[in-house]
C-alpha positions in Angstrom: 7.1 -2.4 25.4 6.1 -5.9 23.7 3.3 -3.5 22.0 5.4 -1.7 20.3 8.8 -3.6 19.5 7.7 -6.4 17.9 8.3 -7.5 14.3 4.3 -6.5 13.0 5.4 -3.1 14.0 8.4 -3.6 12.0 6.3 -4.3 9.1 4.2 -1.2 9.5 7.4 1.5 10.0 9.5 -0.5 7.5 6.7 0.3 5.0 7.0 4.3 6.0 10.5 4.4 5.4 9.5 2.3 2.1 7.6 4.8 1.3 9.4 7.7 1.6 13.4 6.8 0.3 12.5 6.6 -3.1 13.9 10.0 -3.9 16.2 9.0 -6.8 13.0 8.0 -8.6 11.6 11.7 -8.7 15.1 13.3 -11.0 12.8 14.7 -13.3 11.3 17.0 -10.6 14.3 18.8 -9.8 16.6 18.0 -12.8 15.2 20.9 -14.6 16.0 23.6 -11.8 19.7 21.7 -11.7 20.3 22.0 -15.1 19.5 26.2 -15.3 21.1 26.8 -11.7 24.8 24.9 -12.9 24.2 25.9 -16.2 24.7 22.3 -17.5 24.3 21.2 -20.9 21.8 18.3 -21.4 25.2 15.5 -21.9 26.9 16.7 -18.3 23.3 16.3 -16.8 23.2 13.0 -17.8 26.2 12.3 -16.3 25.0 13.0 -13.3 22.1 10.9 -13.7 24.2 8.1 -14.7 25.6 8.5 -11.5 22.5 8.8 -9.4 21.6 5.3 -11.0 24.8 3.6 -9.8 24.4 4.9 -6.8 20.9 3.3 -6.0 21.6 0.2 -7.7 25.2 -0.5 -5.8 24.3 -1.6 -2.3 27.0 -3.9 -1.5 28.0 -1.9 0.7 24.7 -1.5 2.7 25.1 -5.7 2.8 28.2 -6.0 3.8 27.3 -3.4 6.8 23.8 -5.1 7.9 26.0 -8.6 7.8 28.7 -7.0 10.1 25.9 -5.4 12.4 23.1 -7.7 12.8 23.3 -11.1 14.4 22.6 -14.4 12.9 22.2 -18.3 13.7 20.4 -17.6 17.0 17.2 -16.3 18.5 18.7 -12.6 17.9 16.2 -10.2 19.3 12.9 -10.6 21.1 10.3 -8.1 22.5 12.1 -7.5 25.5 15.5 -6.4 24.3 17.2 -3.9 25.7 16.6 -0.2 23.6 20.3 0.3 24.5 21.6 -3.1 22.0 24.4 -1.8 20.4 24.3 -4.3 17.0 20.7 -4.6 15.2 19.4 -3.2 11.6 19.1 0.4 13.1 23.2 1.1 12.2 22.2 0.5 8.8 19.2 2.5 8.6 21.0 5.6 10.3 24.0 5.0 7.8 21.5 5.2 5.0 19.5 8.6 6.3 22.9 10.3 6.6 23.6 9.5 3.3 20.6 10.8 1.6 20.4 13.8 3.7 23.5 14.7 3.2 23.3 14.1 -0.4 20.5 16.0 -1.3 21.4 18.9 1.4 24.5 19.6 -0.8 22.8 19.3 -4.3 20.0 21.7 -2.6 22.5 24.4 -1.6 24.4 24.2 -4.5 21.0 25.0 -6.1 20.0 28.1 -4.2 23.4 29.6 -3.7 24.4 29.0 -0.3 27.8 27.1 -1.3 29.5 27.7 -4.3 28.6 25.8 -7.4 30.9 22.7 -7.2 32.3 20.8 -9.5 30.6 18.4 -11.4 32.7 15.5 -10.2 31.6 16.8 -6.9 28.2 17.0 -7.9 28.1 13.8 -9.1 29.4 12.6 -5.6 26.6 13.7 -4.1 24.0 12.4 -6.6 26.1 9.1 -6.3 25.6 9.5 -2.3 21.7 10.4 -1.9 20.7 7.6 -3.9 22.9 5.3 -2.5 21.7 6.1 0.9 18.4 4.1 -0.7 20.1 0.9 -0.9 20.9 0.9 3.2 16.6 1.4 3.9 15.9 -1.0 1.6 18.5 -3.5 2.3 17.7 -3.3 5.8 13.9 -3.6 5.0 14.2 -6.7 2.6 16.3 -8.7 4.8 14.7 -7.8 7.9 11.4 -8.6 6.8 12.4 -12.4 5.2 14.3 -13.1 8.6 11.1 -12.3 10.4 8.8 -14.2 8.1 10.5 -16.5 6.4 8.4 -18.9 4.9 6.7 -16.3 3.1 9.9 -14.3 2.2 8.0 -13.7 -1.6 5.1 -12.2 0.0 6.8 -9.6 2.1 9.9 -8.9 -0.1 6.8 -7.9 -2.8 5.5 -5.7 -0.1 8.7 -4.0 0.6 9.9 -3.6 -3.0 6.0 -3.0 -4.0 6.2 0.2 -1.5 10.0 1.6 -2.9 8.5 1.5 -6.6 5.2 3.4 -5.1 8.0 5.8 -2.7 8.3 7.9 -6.2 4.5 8.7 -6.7 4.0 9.3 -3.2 6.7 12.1 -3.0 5.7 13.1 -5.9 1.7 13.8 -4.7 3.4 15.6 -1.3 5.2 18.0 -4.3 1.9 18.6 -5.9 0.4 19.4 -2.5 2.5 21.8 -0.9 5.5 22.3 -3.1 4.2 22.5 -6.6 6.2 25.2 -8.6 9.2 25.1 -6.5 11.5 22.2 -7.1 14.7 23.9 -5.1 12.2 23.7 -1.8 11.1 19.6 -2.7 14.9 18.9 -2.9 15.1 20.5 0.8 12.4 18.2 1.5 13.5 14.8 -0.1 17.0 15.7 1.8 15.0 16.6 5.3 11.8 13.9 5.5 13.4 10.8 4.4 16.3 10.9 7.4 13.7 12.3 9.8 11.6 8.9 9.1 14.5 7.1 9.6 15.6 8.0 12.4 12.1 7.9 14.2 11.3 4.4 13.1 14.9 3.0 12.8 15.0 1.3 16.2 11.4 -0.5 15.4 13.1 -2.7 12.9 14.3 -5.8 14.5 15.0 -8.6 14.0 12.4 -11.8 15.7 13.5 -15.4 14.3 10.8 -17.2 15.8 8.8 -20.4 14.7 4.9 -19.4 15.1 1.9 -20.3 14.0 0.8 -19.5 10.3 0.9 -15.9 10.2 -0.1 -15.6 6.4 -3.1 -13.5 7.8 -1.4 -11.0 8.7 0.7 -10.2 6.1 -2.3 -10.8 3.8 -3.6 -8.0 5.3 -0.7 -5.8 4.9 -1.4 -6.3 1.2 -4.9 -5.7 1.2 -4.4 -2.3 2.3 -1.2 -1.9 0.0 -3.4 -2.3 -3.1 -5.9 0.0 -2.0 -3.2 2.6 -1.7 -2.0 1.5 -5.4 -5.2 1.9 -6.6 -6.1 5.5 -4.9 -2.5 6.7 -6.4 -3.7 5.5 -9.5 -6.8 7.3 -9.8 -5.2 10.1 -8.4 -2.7 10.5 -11.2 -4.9 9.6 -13.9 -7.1 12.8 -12.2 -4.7 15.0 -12.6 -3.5 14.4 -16.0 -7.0 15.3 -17.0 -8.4 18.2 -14.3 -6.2 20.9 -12.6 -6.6 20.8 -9.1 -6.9 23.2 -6.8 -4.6 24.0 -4.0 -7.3 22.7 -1.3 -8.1 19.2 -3.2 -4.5 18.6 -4.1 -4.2 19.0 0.2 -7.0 16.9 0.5 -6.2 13.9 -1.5 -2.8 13.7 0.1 -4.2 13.7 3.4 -6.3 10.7 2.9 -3.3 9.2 1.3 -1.3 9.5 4.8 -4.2 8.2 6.5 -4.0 5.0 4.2 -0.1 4.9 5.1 -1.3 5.2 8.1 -3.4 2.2 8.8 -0.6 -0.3 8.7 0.0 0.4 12.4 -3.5 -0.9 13.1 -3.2 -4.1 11.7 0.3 -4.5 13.4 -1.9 -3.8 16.9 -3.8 -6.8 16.1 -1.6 -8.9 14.7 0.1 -8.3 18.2 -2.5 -9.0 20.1 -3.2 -12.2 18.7 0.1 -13.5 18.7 0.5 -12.7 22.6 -2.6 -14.3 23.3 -0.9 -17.8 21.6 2.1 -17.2 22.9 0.3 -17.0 26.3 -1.9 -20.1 25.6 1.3 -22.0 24.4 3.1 -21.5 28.1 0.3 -22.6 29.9 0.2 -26.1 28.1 4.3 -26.4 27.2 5.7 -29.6 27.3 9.3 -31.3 28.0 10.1 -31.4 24.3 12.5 -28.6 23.3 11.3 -26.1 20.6 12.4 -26.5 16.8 13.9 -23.5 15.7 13.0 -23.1 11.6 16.8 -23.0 11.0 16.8 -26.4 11.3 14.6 -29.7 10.2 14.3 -32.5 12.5 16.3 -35.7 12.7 13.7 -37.7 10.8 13.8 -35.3 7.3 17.6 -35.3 8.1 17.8 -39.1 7.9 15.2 -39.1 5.1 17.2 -36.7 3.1 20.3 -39.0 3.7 18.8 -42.2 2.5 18.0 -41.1 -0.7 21.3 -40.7 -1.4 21.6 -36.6 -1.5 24.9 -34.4 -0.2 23.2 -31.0 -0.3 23.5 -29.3 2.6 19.9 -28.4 4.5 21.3 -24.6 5.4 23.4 -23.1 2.9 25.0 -19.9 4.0 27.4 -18.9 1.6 29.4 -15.3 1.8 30.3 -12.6 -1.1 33.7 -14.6 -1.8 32.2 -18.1 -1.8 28.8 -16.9 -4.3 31.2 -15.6 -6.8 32.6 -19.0 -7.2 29.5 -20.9 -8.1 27.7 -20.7 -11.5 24.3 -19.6 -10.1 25.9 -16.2 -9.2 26.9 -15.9 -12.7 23.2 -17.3 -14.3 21.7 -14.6 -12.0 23.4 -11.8 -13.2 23.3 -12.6 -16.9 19.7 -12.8 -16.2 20.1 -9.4 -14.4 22.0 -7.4 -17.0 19.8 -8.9 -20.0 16.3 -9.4 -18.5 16.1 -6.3 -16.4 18.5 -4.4 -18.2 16.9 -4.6 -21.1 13.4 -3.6 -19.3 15.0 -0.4 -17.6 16.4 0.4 -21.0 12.4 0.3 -22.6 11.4 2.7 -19.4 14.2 5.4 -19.7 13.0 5.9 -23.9 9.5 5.7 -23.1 8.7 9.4 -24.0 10.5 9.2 -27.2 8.8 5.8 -28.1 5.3 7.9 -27.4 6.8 10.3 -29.4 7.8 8.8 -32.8 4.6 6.7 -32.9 2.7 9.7 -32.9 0.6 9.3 -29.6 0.1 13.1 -28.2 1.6 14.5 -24.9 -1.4 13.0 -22.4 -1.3 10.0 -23.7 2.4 9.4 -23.3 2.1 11.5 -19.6 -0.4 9.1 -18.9 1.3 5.9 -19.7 4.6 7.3 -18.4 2.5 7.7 -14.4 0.9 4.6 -14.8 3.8 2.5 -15.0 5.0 2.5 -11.9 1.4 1.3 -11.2 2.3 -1.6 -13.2 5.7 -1.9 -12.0 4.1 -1.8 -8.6 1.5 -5.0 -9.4 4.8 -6.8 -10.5 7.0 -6.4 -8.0 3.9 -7.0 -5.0 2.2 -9.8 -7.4 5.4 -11.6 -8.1 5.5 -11.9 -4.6 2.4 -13.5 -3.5 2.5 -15.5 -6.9 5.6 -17.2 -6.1 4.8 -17.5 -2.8 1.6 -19.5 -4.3 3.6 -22.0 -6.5 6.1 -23.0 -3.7 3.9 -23.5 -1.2 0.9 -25.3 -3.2 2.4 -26.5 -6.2 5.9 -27.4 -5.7 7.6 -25.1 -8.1 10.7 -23.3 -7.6 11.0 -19.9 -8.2 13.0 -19.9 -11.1 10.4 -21.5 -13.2 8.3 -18.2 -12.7 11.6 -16.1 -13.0 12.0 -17.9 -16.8 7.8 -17.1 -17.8 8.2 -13.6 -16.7 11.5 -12.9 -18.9 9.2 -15.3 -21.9 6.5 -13.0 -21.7 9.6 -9.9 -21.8 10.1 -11.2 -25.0 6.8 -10.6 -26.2 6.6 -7.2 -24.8 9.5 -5.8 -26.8 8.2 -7.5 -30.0 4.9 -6.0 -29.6 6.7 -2.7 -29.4 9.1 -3.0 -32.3 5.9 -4.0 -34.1 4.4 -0.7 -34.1 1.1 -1.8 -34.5 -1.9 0.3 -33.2 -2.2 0.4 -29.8 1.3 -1.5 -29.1 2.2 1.6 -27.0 -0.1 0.4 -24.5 0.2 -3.0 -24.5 3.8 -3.3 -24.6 5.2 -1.0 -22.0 2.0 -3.0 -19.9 3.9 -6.8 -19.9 7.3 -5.4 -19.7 6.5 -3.3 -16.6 4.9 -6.1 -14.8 7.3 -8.5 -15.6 10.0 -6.1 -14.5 8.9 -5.0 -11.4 8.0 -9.4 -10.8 11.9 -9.7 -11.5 12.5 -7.3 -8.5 10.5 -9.4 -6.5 12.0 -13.1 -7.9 15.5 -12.0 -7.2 16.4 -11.1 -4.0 13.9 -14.4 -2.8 16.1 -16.6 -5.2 19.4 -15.1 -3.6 18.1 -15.9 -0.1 17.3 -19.1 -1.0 20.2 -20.3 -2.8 22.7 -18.4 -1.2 21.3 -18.3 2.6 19.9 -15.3 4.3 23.0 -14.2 6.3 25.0 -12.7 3.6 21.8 -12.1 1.4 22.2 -8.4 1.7 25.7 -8.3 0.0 25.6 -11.2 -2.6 22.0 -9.6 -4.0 23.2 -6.2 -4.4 26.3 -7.7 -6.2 23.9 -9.4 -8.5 21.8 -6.0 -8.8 24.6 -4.0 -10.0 23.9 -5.8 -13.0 20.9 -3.5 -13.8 22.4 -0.3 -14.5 25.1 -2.1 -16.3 22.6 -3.7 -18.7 20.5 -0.2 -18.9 23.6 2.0 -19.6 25.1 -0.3 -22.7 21.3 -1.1 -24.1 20.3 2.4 -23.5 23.2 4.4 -25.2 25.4 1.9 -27.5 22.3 0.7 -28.7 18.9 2.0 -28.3 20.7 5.8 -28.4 23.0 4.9 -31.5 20.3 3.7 -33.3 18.1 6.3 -32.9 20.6 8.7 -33.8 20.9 7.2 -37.3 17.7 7.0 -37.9 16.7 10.6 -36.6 16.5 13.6 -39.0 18.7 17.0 -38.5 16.7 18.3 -35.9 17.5 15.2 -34.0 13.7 13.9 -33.6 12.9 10.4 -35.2 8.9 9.7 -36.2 7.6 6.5 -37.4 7.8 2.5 -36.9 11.7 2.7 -38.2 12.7 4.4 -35.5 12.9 2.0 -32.7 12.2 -1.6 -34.4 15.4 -2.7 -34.9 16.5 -2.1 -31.1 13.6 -3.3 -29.6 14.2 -7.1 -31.9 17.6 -6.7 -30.0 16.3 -6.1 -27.0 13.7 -8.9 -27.6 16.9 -11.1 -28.3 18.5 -10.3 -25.2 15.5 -11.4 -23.2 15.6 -14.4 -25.2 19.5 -15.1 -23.3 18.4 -14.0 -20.3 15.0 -16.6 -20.7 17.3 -19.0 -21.8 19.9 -18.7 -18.6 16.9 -18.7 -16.5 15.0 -21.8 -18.1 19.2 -23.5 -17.7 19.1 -21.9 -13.8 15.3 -23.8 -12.9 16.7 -27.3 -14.5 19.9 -26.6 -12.7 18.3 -25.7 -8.9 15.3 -27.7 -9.1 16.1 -31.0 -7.7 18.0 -28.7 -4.8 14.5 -27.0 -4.6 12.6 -30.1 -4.0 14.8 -32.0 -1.3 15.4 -28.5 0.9 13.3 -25.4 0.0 10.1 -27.0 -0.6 10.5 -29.8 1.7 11.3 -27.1 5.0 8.1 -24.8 3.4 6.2 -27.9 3.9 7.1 -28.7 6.8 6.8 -25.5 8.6 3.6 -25.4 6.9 2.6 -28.2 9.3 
């Protein structure tokens, strides 16, 4: 069975699940249908949206579940393990498809009548509960895929989170194929497909510590084929903002987009292959000396380490209880709650920023698709980029964490400017430095925290984000707006968002500034264990 559990297959069904659990991102598909069908007002279906956000953003839980579940400190699972291993990342994938299924069931037959229409605490609950099923797929993805590879944890944590910012436009083209017109039947179907591909690719997603040859190949090619898909979403959407298609072309095109899904699995048969056929040449010539696992460095950089006079330890693990206590927990989730709270705020009032500078409906559709494109080229560039600097420059992550919340800054300036063309421009840096602080941050965590309680402490940091969003959003952007808007509640011109895009310039500029004060803080740590074990390892 080597062929088939073995962690490049994990890379290709992690991507499918990936793929497909990014149902939270798609509320505007159904919201409508919600709204008529529980006769909400616009403020209670906001609520419920408020809670659909917490609910993918709060993951602790899934971390604290994937820690209790999955082994750690040892050569956990190989090829050969038994289907029947009761522990493994699989719990945490199952937990997370019965959430969302369950979630979106209820909110479906609330829809359509077969229960009674509950209440909207209720209902909340099971927005709350669909999207937090999310957190346990990608969770499990994330950390799974930078205990397989770990010294190029940037380059596949950018894949993974590339692939849950694309999930959104994918389900999205499947509603346009078959479901277009019927949003009741697409929430049937974003409660049904998810948990089916779960469940069929849950028990591929293992977990293979090994030290190997350089297998940057590989995963390089796992990228190439995750930009074509970027790019064929992209001209697909950009298509149909501009031509109706018919029912047959609309089939089409997502039919070719399964086959590029698809294709993953091939490169995972040949990444295979070649890594049996070392692993086959390395028995034949083994030697007496004992294997180095990549936990540890040998006694030589342990000595060197100790002469120069340093106490830090060469593998930090640190749990929930123990991150809280340090100040890098606390610089991270500043950094979260400004940086990228301020950058979810700038996407949720993206329509109404279109809107009062006067740019007409297709332009502000279009710019609206295309940023997850952008948020996309962030979050799987950020990846590879900081991959880049640590390996052949020497330069911790953080330092690209603090240019990436710099060039923030200049996004939200170039918006409160108003200038012409700033709506496309703007929205442009922001997205891509967004979706590149997705990518930083759960890398950072792993590496300053350790990889065994990764899951829990990031998702602690992450709650940050909705925090950040929800006071930007309404005690600022929102009030704002309101004062500035005329009776009928609409706002046109420069006035109408400059001031709260300076503040939300000026927040970056804390969050930059706790970021620049978390690189000085981490570097010299940085340069005597992270970088020092890459190159190493790099050998």
């Amino acid at each position: 069975m080597g062929w088939l559990t073995n962690r490049w297959t994990g890379v290709a069904a992690a991507i499918w699940i990936q793929s497909s659990c990014g149902a939270s991102y798609t509320f505007s598909i159904y919201s409508p249908i919600l709204k008529s069908t529980q006769g909400y007002d616009q403020s209670t279906l906001d609520t419920v949206s408020v809670f659909k956000d917490i609910g993918a953003n709060f993951g602790v839980l899934a971390g604290l579940l994937y820690s209790a579940v999955t082994p750690y400190g040892e050569r956990s699972l190989t090829s050969k393990s038994n289907w029947s291993s009761l522990g493994g990342p699989w719990i945490v994938v199952a937990a997370g498809a019965v959430q969302c299924f369950v979630g979106f069931f209820f909110i479906w037959a609330s829809v359509v009548g077969l229960i009674n229409q509950p209440p909207v605490p209720l209902m909340c609950f099971f927005a709350w509960l669909s999207a937090n099923g999310q957190t346990f797929l990608n969770t499990t993805n994330v950390v799974t895929g930078l205990r397989n590879f770990p010294q190029y944890g940037g380059t596949i944590i950018g894949i993974m989170k590339g692939f849950l910012g694309l999930s959104g436009a994918i389900l999205i083209q499947l509603y346009h194929a078959f479901f277009d017109g019927e949003p009741a039947t697409f929430l049937l179907m974003i409660a049904c497909l998810p948990a089916i591909i779960s469940l069929l690719f849950m028990f591929l997603l293992r977990i293979y510590e090994l030290q190997d040859y350089n297998y940057k190949k590989h995963l390089d090619g796992f990228s190439v084929v995750t930009v074509i898909i970027v790019v064929y979403l992209m001209f697909i959407i950009v298509l149909q903002n501009f031509v109706s298609l018919p029912y047959w072309a609309r089939v089409f095109t997502f039919v070719v987009l399964m086959v590029l899904l698809a294709s993953p699995f091939g490169i995972a048969v040949k990444a295979q292959r070649e890594d049996s056929k070392i692993f086959s040449q390395s028995q034949s010539i083994e030697t007496a000396a004992p294997a180095i696992e990549y936990q540890e460095l040998p006694r030589e950089e342990v000595q060197e380490q100790d002469t120069s006079g340093d106490k830090l330890p060469l593998d930090v693990e640190m749990n929930i209880l123990q991150a809280l206590c340090t100040v890098e927990f606390w610089m991270l989730f500043v950094t979260m709650i400004a940086g990228l709270g301020s950058g979810l705020t700038m996407i949720n009032n993206m329509s109404q920023i279109g809107e009062s500078f006067g740019y007409s409906t297709i332009e502000i559709s279009n710019m609206v698709s295309l940023w997850s494109m952008w948020n996309f080229l962030g979050r799987f560039g950020g990846g590879h980029v900081s991959d880049y600097i640590m390996h052949k420059r020497g330069w911790p992550r953080p330092l690209l964490l603090a240019v990436t919340l710099g060039i923030t800054i200049l996004g939200h300036l170039i918006i409160a400017s108003g200038f012409p063309g700033n709506f496309y421009l703007g929205p442009v840096l922001v997205g891509i430095c967004y979706g590149t602080n997705w990518s930083l941050m759960p890398t950072i965590t792993s590496e300053i925290f350790g990889v065994k309680h990764m899951g829990t402490i990031f998702n602690a940091i992450a709650a940050a984000s909705p925090l950040g969003s929800y006071i930007l959003s309404v005690r600022v952007v929102g009030y704002i707006y309101d004062k500035e808007a005329s009776e009928d509640n609409s706002c046109f011109g420069i006035h109408c968002f400059m001031l709260s895009f300076l503040i939300l310039a000026g927040v970056s500029f804390l969050a930059f500034l706790v970021s620049l004060a978390l690189y000085f803080r981490t570097r010299r740590f940085y340069k005597l264990v992270v970088i020092r074990k890459l190159k190493y390892y790099a050998r």
